[in-house]
C-alpha positions as CSV (number, residue, x, y, z in Angstrom):
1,X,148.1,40.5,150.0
2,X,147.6,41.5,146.6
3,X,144.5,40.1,146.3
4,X,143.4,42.5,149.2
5,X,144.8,45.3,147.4
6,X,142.6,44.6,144.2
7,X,139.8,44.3,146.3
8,X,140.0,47.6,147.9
9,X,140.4,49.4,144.3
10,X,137.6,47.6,143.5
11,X,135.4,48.9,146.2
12,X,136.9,52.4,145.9
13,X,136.0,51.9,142.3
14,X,132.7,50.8,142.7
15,X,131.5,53.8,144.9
16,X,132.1,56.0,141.9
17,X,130.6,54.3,139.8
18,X,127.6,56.5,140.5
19,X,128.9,59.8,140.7
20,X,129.8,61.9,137.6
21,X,133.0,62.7,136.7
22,X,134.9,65.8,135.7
23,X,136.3,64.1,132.4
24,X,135.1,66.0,129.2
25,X,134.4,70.2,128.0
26,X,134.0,72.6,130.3
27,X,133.5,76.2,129.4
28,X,135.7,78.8,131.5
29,X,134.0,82.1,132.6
30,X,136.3,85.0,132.8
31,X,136.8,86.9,136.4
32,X,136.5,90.3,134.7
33,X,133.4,90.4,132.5
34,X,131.1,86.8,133.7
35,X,131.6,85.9,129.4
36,X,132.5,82.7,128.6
37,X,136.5,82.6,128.0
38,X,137.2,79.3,126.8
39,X,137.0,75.6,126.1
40,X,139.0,73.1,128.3
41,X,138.6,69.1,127.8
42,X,139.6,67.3,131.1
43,X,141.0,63.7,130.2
44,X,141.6,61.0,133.1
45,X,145.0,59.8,132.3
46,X,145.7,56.5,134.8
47,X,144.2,58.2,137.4
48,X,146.4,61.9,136.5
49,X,143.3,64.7,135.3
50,X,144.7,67.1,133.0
51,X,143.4,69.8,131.0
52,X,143.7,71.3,127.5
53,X,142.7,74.5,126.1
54,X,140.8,73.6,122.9
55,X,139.0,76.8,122.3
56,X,139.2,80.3,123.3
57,X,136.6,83.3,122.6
58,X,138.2,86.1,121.5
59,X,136.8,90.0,122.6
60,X,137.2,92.2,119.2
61,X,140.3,93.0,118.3
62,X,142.3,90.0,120.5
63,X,144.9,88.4,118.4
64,X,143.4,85.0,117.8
65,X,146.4,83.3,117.9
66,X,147.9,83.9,121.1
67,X,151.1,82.1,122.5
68,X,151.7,81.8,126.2
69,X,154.8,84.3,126.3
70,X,154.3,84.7,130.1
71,X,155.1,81.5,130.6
72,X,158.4,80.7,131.9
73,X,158.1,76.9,132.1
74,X,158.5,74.5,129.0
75,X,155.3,76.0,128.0
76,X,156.5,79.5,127.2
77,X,155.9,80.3,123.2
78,X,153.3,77.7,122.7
79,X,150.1,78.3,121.5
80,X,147.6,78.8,123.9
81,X,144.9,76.5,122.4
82,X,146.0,72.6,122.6
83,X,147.9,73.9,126.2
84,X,148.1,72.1,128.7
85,X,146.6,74.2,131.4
86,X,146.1,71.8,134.2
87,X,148.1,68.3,135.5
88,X,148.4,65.9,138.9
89,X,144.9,66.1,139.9
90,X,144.0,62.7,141.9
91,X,140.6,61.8,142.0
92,X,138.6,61.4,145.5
93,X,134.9,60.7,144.9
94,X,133.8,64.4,143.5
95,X,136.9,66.1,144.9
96,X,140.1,66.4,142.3
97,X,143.3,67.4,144.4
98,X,147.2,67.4,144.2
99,X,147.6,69.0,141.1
100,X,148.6,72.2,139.4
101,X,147.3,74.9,137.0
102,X,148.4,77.5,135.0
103,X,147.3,80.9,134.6
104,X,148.0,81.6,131.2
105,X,147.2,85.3,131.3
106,X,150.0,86.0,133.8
107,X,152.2,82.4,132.9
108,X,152.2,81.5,136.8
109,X,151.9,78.0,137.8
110,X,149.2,77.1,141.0
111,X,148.2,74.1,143.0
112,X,145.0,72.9,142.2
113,X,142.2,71.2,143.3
114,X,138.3,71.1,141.6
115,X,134.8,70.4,143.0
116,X,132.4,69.0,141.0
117,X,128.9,69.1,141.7
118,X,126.9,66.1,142.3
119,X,124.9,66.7,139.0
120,X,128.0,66.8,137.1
121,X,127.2,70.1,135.6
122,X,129.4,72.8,137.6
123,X,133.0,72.4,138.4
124,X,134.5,74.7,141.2
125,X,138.3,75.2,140.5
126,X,140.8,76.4,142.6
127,X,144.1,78.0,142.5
128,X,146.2,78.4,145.4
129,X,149.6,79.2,146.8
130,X,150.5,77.5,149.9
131,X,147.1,76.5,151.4
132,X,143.6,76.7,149.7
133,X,143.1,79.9,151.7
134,X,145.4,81.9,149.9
135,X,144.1,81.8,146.4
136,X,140.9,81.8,143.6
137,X,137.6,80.0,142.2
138,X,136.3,79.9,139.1
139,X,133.0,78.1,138.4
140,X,133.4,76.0,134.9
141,X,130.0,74.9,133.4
142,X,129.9,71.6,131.9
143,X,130.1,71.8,127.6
């Protein structure tokens, strides 16, 4: 039986071999102006994809420093670069579900889910409440 199980994450495995992944940087584009915003490195963590805010670029006059302080999870106070922004993805070929994100501009918490693109060079990610319907996509470009 267990042999059977190997096998079939094997195979699973296997079929990605081939197909990019959505582990390393990825710049953000804000929703408001189409500038870049940010930096985030996605890790695969046994299977779990999280992301971390490593850089952020600043409009004149932003403090440069920031802090989450409208987060009202564990987060709440920490700097926003080195955050983690994004947890619980599962991998499926070039889909990325069963996660969560956070919005650090308003501190609220979303399921998640990402596209990548079969060149490896976009991402689509997606907030939600409830069901994919009810939320918003931003398009990441590969670092």
């Amino acid at each position: 039986m267990k042999a059977a199980i190997w096998l079939a994450v094997l195979v699973a495995g296997g079929a990605w071999a081939n197909e990019p992944s959505a582990e390393g940087r990825w710049k953000t584009i804000s929703d408001e102006d189409g500038k870049p915003r940010s930096i985030v490195r996605i890790e695969d963590h046994a299977g779990n994809f999280e992301a971390v805010i490593e850089k952020v670029f600043f409009k004149p006059g932003e403090n440069t420093d920031p802090v989450c302080d409208k987060c009202s999870d564990a987060r709440k106070g920490q700097k926003i670069i080195g955050l983690k922004i994004m947890n619980g993805l599962k991998r499926d070929g070039l889909r990325y579900e069963g996660g969560e994100i956070l919005d650090p501009d308003n501190g609220k918490v979303y399921r998640a889910k990402m596209t990548l693109s079969p060149d490896g060079k976009s991402l689509e990610v997606r907030g939600f409440i409830g069901v994919s319907l009810f939320g918003r996509s931003q398009t990441w470009v590969r670092e």
